[in-house]
Biopython code that builds the backbone (N, CA, C, O; Angstrom):
import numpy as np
from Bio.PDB.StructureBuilder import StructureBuilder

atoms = [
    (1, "UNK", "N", (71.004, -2.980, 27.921)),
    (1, "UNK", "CA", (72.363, -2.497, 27.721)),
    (1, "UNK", "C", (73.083, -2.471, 29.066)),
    (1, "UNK", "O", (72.550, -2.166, 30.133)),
    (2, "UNK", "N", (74.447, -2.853, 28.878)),
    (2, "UNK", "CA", (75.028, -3.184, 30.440)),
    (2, "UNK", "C", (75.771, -1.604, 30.399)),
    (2, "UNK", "O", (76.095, -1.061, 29.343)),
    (3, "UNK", "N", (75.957, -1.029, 31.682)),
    (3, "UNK", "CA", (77.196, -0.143, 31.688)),
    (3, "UNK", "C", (77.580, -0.301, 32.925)),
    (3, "UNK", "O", (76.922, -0.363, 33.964)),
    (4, "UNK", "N", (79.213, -0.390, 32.638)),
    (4, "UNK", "CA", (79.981, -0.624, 33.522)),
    (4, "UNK", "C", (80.233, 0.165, 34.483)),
    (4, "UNK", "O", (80.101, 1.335, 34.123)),
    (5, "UNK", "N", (80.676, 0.002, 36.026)),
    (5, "UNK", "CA", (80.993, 0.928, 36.790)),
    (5, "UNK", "C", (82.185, 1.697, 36.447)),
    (5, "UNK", "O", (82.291, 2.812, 36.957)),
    (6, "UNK", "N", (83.187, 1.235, 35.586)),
    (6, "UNK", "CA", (84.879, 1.266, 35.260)),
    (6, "UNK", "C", (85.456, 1.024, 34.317)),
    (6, "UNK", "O", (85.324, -0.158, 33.997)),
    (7, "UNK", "N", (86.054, 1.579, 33.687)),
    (7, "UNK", "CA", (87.181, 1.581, 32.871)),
    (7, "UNK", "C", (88.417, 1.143, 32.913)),
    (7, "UNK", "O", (88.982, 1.565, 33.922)),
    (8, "UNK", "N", (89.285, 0.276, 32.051)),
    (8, "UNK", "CA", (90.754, 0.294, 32.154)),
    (8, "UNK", "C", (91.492, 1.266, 31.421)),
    (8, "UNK", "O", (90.544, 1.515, 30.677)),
    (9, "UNK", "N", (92.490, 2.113, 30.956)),
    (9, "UNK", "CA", (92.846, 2.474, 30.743)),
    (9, "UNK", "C", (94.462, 2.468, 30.485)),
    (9, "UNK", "O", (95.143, 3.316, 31.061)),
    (10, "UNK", "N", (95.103, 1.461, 29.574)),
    (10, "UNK", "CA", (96.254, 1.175, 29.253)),
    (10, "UNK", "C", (96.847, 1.904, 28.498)),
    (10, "UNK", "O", (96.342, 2.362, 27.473)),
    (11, "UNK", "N", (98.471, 2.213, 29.037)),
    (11, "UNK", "CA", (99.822, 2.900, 28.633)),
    (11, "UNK", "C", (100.173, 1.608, 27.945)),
    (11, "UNK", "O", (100.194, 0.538, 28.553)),
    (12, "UNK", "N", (100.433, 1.724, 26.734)),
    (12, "UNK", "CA", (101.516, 0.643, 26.500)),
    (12, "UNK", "C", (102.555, 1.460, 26.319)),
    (12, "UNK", "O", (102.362, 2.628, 25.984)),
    (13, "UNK", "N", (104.347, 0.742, 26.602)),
    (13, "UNK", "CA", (105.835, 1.624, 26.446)),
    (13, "UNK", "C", (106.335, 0.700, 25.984)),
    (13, "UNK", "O", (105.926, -0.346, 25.481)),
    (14, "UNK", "N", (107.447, 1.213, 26.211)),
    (14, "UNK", "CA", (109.169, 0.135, 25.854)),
    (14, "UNK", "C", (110.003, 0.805, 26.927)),
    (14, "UNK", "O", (109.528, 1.665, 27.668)),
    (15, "UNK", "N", (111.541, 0.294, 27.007)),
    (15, "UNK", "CA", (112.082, 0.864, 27.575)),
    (15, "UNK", "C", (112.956, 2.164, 27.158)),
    (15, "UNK", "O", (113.904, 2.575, 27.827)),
    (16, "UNK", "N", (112.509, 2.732, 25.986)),
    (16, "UNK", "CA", (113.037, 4.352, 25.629)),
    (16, "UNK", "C", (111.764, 5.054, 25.955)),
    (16, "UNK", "O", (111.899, 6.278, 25.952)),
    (17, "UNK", "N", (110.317, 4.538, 26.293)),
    (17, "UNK", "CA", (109.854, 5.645, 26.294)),
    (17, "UNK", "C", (109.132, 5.162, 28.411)),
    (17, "UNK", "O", (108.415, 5.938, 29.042)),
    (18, "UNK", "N", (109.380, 4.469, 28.688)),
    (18, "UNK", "CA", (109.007, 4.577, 30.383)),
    (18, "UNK", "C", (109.072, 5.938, 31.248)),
    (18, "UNK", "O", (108.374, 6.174, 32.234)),
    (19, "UNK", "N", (109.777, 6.551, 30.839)),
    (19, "UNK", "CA", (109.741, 7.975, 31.603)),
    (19, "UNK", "C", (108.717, 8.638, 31.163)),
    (19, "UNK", "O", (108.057, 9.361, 31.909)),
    (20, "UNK", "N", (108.428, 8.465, 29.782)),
    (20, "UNK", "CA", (107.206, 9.370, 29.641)),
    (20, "UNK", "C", (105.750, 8.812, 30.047)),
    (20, "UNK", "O", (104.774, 9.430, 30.475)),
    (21, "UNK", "N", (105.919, 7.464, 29.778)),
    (21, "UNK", "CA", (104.498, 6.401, 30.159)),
    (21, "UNK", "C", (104.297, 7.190, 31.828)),
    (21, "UNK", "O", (103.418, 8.023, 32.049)),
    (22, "UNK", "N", (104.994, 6.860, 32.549)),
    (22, "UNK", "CA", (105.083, 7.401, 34.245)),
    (22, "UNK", "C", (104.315, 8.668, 34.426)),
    (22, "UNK", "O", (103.385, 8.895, 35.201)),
    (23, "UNK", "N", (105.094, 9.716, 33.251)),
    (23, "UNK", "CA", (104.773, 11.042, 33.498)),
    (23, "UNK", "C", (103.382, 11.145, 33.261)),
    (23, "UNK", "O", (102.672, 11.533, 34.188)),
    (24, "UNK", "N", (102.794, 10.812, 31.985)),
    (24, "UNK", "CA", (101.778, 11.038, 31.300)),
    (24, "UNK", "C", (100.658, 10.133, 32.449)),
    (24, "UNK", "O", (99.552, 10.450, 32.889)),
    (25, "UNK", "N", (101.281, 9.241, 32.610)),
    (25, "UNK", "CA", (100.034, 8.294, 34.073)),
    (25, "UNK", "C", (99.685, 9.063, 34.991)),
    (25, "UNK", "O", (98.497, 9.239, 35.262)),
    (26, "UNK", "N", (101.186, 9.963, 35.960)),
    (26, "UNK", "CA", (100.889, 10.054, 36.744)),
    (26, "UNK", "C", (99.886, 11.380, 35.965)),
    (26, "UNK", "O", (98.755, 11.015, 35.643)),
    (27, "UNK", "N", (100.101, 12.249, 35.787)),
    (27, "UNK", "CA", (99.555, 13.405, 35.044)),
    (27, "UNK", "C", (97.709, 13.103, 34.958)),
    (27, "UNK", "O", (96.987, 13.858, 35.609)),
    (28, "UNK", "N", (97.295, 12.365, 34.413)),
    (28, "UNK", "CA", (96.229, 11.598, 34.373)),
    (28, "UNK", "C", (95.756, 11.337, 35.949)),
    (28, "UNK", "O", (94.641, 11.748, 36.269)),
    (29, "UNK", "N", (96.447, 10.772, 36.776)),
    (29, "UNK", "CA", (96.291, 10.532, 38.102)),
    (29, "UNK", "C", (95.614, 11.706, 38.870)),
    (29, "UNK", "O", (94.560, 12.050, 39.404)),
    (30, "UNK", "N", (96.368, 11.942, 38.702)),
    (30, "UNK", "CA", (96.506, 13.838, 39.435)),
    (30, "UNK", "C", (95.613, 14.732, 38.993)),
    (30, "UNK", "O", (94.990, 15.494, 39.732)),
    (31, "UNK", "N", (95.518, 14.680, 37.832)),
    (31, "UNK", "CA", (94.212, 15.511, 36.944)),
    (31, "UNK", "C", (92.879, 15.034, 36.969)),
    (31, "UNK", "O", (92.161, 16.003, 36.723)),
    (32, "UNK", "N", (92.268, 14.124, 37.126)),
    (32, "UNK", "CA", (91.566, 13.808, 37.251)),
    (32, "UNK", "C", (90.834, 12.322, 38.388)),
    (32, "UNK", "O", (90.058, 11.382, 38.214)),
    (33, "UNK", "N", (91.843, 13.007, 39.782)),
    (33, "UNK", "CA", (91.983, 11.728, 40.537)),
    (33, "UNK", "C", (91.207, 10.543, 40.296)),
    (33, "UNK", "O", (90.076, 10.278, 40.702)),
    (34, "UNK", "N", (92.268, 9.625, 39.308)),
    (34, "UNK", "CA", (91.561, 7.855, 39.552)),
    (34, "UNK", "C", (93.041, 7.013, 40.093)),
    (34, "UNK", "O", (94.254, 7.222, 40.077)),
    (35, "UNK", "N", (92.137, 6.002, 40.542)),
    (35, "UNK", "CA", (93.628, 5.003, 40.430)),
    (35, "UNK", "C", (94.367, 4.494, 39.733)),
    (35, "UNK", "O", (93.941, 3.732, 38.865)),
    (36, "UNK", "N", (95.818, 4.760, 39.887)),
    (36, "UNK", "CA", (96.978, 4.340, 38.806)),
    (36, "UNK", "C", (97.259, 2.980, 39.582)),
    (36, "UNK", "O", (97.038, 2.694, 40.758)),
    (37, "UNK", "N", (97.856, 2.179, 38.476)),
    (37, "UNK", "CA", (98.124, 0.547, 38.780)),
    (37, "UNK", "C", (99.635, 1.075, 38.479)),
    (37, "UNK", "O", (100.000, 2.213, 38.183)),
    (38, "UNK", "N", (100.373, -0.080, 38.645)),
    (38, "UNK", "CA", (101.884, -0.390, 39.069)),
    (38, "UNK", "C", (102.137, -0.066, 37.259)),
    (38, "UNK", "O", (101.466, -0.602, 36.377)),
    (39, "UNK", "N", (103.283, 0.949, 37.023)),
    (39, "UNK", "CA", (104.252, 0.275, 35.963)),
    (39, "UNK", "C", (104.748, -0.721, 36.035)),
    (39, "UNK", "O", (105.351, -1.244, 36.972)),
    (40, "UNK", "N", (104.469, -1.161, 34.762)),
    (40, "UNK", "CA", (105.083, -2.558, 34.947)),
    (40, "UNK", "C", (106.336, -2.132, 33.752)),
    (40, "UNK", "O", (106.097, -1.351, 32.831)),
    (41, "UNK", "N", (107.499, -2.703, 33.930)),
    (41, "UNK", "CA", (108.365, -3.091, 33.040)),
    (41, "UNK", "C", (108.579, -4.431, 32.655)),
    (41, "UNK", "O", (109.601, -4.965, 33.086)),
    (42, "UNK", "N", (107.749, -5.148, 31.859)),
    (42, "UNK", "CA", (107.673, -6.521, 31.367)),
    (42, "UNK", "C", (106.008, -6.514, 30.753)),
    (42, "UNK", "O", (105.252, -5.544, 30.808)),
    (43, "UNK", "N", (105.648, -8.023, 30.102)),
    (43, "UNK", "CA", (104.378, -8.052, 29.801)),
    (43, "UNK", "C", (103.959, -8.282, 31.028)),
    (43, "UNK", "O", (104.648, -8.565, 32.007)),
    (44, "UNK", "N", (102.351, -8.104, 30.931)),
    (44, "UNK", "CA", (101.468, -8.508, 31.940)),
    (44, "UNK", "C", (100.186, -8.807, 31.212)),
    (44, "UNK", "O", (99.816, -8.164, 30.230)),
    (45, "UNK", "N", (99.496, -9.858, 31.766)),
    (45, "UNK", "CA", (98.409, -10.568, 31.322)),
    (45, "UNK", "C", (98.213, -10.677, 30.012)),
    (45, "UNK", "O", (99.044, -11.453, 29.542)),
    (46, "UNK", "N", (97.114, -10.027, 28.797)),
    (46, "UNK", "CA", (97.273, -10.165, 27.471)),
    (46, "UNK", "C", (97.810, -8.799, 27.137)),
    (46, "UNK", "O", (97.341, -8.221, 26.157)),
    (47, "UNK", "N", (98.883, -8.152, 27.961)),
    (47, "UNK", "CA", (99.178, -7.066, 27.184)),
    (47, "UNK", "C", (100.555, -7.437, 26.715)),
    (47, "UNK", "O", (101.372, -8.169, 27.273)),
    (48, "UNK", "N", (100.678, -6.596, 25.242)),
    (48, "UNK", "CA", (102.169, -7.426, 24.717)),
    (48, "UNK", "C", (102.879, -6.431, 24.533)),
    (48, "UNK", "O", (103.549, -6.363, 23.503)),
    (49, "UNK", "N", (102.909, -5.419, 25.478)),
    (49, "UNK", "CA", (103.824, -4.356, 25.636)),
    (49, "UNK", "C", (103.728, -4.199, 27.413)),
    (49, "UNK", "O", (102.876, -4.410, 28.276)),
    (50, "UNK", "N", (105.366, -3.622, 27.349)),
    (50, "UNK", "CA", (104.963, -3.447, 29.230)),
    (50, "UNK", "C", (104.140, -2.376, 29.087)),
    (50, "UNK", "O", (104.218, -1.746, 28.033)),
    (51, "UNK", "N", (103.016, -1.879, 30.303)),
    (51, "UNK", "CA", (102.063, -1.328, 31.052)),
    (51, "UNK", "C", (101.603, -0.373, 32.293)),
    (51, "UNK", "O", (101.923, -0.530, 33.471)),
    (52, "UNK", "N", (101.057, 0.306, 31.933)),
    (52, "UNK", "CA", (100.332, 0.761, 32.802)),
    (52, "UNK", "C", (98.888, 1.178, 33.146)),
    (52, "UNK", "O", (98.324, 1.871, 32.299)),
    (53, "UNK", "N", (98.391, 0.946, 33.960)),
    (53, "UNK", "CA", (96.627, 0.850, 34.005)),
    (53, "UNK", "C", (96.090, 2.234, 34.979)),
    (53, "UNK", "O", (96.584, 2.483, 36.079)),
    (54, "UNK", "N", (95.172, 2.922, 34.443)),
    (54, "UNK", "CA", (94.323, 3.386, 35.583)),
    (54, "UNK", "C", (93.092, 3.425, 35.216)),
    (54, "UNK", "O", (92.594, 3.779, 34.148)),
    (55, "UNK", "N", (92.556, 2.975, 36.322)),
    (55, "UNK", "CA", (90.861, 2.856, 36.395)),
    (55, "UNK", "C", (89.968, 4.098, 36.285)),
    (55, "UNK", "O", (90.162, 4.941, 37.160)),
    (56, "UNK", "N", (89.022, 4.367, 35.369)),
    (56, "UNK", "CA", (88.554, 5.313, 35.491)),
    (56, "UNK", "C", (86.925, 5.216, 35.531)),
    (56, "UNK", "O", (86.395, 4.528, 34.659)),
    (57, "UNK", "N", (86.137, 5.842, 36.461)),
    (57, "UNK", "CA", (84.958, 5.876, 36.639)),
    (57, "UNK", "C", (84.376, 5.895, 35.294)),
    (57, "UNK", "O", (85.149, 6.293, 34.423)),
    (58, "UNK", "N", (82.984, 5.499, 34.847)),
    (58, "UNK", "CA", (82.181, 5.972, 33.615)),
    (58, "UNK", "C", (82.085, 7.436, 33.538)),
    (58, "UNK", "O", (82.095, 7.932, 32.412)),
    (59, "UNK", "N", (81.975, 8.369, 34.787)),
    (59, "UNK", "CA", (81.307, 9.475, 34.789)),
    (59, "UNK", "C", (82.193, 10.419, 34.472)),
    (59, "UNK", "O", (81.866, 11.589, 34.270)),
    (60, "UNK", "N", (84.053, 9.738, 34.365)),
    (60, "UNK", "CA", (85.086, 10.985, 34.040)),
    (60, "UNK", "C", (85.802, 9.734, 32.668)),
    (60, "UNK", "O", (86.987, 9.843, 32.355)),
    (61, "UNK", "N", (85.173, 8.971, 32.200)),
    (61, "UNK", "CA", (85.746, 8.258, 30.909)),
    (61, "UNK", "C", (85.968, 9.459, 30.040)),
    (61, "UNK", "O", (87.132, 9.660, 29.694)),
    (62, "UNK", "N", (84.929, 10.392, 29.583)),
    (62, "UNK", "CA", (84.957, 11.492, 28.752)),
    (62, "UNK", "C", (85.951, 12.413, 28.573)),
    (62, "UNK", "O", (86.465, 12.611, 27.472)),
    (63, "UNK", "N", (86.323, 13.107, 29.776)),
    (63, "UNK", "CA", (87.087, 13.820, 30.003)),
    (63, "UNK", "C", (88.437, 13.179, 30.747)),
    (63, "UNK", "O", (89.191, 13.679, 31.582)),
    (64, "UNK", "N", (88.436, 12.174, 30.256)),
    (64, "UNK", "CA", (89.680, 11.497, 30.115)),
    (64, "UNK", "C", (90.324, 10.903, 29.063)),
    (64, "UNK", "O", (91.537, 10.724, 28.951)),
    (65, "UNK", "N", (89.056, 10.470, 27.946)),
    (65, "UNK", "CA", (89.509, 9.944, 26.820)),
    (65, "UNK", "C", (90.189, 11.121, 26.250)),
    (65, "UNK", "O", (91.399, 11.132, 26.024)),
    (66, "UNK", "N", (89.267, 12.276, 25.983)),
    (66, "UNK", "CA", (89.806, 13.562, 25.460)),
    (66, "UNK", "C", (90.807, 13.935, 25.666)),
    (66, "UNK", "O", (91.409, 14.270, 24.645)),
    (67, "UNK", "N", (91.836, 14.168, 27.436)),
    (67, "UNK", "CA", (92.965, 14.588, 27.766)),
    (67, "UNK", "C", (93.956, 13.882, 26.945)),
    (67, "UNK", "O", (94.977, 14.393, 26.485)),
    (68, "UNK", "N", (93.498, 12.426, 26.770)),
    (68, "UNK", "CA", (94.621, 11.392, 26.489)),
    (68, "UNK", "C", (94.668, 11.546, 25.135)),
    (68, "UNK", "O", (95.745, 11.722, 24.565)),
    (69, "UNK", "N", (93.754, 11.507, 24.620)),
    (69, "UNK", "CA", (93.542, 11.610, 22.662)),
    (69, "UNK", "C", (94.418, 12.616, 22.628)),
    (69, "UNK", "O", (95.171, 12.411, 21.676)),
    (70, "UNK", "N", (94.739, 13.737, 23.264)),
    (70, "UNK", "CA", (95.539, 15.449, 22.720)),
    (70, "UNK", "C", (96.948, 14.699, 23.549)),
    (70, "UNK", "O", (98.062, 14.898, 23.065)),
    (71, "UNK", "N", (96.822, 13.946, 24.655)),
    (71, "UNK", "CA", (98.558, 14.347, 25.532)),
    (71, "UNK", "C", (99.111, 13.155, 25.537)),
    (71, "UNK", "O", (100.000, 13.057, 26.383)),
    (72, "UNK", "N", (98.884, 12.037, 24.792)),
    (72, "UNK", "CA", (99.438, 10.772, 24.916)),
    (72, "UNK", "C", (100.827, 10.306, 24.326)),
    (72, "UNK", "O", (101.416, 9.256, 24.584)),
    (73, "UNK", "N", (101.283, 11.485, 23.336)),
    (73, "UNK", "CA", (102.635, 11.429, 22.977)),
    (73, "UNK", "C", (102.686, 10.625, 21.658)),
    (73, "UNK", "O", (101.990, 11.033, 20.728)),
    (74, "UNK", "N", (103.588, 9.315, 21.458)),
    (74, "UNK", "CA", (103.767, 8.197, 20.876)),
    (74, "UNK", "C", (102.946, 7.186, 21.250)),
    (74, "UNK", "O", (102.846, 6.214, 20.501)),
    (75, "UNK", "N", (102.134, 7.246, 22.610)),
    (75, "UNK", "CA", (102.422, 5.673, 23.550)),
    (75, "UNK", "C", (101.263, 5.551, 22.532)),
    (75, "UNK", "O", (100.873, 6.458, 21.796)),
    (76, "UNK", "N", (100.821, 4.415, 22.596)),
    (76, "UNK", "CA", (99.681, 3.576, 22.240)),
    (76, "UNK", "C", (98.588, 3.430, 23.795)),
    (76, "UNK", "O", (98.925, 3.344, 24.976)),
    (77, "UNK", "N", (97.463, 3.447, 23.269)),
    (77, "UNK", "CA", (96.499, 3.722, 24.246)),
    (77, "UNK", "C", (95.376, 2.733, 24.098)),
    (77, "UNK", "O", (94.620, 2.720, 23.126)),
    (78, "UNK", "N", (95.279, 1.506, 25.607)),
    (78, "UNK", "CA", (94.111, 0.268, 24.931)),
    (78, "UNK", "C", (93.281, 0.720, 26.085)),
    (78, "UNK", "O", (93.665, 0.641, 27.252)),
    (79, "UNK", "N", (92.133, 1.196, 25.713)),
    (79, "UNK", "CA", (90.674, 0.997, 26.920)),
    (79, "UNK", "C", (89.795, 0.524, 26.944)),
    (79, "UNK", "O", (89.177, 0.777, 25.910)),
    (80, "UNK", "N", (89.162, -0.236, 27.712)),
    (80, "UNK", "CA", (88.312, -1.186, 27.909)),
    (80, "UNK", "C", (87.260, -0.903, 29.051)),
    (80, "UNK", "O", (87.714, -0.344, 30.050)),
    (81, "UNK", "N", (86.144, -1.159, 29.042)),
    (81, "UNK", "CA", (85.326, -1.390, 29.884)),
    (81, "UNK", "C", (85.522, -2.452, 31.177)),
    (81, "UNK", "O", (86.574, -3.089, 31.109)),
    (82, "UNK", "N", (84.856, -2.680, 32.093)),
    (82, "UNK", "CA", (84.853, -4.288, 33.386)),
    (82, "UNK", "C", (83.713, -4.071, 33.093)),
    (82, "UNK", "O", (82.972, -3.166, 33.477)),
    (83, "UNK", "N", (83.488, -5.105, 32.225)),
    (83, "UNK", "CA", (81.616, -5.768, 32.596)),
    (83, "UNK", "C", (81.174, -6.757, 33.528)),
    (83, "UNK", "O", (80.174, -7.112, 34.152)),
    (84, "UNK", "N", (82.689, -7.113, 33.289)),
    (84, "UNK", "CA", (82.521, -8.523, 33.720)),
    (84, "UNK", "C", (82.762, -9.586, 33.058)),
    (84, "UNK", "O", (82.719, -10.738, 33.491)),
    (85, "UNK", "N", (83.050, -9.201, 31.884)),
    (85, "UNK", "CA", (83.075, -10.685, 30.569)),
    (85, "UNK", "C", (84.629, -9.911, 29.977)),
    (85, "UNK", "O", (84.931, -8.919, 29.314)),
    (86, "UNK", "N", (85.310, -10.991, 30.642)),
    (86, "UNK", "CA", (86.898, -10.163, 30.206)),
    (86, "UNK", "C", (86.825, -10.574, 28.785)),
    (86, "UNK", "O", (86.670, -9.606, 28.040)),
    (87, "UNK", "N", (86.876, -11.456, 28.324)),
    (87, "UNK", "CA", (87.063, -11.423, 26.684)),
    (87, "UNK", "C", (86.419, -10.803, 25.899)),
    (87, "UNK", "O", (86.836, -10.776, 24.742)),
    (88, "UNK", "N", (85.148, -10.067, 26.244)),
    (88, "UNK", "CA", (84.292, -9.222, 25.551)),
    (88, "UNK", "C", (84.883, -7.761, 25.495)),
    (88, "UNK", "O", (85.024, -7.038, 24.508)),
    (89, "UNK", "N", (85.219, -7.497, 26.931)),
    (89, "UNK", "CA", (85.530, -6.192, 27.227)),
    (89, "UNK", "C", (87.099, -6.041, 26.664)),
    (89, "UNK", "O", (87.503, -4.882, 26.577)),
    (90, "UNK", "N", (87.929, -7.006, 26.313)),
    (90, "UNK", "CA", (89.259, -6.948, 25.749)),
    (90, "UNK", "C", (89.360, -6.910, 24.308)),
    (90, "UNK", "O", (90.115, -6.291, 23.558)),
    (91, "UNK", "N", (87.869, -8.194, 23.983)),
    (91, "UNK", "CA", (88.235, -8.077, 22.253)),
    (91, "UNK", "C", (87.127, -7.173, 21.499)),
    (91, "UNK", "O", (87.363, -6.587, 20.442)),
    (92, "UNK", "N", (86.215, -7.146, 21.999)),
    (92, "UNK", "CA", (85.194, -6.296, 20.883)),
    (92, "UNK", "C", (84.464, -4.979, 21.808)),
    (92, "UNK", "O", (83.450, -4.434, 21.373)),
    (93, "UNK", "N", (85.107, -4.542, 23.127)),
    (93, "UNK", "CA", (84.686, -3.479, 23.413)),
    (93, "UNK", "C", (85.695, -2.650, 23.613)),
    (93, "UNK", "O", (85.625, -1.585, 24.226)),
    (94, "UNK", "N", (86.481, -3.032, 23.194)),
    (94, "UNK", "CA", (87.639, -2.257, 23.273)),
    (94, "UNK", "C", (88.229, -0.564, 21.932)),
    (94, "UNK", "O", (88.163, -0.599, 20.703)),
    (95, "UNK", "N", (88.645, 0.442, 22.658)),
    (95, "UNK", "CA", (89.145, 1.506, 21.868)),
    (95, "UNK", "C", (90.607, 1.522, 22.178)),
    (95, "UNK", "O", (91.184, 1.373, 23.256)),
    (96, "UNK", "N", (91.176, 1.791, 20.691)),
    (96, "UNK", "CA", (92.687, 1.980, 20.768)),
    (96, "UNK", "C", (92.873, 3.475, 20.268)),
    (96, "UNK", "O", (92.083, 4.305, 19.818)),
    (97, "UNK", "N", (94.070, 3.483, 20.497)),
    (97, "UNK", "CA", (94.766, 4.948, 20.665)),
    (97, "UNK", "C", (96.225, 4.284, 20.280)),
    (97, "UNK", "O", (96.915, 3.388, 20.766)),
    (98, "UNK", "N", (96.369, 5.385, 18.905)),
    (98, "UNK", "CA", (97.589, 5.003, 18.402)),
    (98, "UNK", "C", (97.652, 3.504, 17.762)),
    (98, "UNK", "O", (96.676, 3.037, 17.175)),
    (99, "UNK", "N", (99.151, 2.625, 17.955)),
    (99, "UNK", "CA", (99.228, 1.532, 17.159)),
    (99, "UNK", "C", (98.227, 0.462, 17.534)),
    (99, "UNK", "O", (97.995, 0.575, 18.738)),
    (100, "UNK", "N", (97.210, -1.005, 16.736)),
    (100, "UNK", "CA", (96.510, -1.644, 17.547)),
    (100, "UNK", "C", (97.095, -3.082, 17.115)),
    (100, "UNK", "O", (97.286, -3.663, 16.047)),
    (101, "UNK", "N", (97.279, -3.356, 18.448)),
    (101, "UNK", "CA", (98.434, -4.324, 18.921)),
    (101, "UNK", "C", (97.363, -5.414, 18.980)),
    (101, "UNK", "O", (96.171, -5.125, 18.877)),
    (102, "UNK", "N", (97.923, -7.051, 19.197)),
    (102, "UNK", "CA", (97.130, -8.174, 19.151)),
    (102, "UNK", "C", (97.505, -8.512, 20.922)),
    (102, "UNK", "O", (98.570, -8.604, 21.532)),
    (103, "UNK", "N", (96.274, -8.615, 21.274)),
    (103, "UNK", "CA", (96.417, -9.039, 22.778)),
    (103, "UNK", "C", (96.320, -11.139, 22.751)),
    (103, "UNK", "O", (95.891, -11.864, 21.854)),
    (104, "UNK", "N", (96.829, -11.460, 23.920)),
    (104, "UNK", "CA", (96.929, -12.889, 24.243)),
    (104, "UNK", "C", (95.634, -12.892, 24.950)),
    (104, "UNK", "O", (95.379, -12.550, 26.105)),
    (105, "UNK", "N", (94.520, -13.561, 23.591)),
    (105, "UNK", "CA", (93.318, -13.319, 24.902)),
    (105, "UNK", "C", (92.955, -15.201, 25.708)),
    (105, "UNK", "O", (92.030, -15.507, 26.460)),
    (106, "UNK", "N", (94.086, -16.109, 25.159)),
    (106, "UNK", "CA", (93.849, -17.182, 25.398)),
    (106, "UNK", "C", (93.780, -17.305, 27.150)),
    (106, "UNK", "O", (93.102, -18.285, 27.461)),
    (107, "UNK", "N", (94.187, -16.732, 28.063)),
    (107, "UNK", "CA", (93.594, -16.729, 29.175)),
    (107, "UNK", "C", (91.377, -16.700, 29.637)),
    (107, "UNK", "O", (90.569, -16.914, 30.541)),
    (108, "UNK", "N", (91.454, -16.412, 28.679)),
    (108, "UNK", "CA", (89.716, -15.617, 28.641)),
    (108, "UNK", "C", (89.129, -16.649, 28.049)),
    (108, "UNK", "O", (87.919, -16.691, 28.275)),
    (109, "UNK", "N", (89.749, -17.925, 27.034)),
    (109, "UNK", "CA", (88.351, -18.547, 26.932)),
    (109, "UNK", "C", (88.487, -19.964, 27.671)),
    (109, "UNK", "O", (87.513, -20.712, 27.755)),
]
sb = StructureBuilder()
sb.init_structure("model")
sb.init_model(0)
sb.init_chain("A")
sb.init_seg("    ")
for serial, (resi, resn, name, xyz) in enumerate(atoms, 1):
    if name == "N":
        sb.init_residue(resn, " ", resi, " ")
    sb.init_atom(name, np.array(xyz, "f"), 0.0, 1.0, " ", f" {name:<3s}", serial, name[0])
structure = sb.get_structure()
């Protein structure tokens, strides 16, 4: 069994709800110091909503999934593992939160 060092942890928004994507990131940031990636306002890679990412160790995934499951609002929530096998870790290891959106995984094969 592989386990990863890391987690992704995706905000998906729009532009009525970006103020809250920010808040709720940074909030996450701060609470449980990991690294936050750039809002993005546009798509990025196979995500088909604009984004935001923070990486989270295996050892605080737990007590992060939990914060986010109770404080995530509306947003939709995609997390993934880095194994190393991006199309694995995007299409079949993946947990959603809220709506589950179709990612562009044609980069991955």
């Amino acid at each position: 069994m592989v386990f990863p060092c890391d987690y992704h942890v995706h905000f998906y928004f729009n532009q009525e709800t970006v103020a809250l994507a920010r808040q709720i990131c940074e909030e996450v940031r701060d609470r449980f110091a990991v690294p936050m990636g750039r809002v993005h306002e546009q798509n990025v890679g196979p995500h088909p909503r604009w984004s935001c990412v923070l990486t989270v160790p295996a050892e605080k995934l737990g007590d992060v999934i939990s914060w986010v499951c109770l404080n995530r609002s509306e947003l939709t929530v995609f997390i993934h593992p880095n194994t190393g096998d991006d199309l694995k870790d995007h299409r079949d290891h993946a947990i959603w939160m809220g709506e589950m959106l179709e990612l562009d995984l044609s980069a991955f094969h």
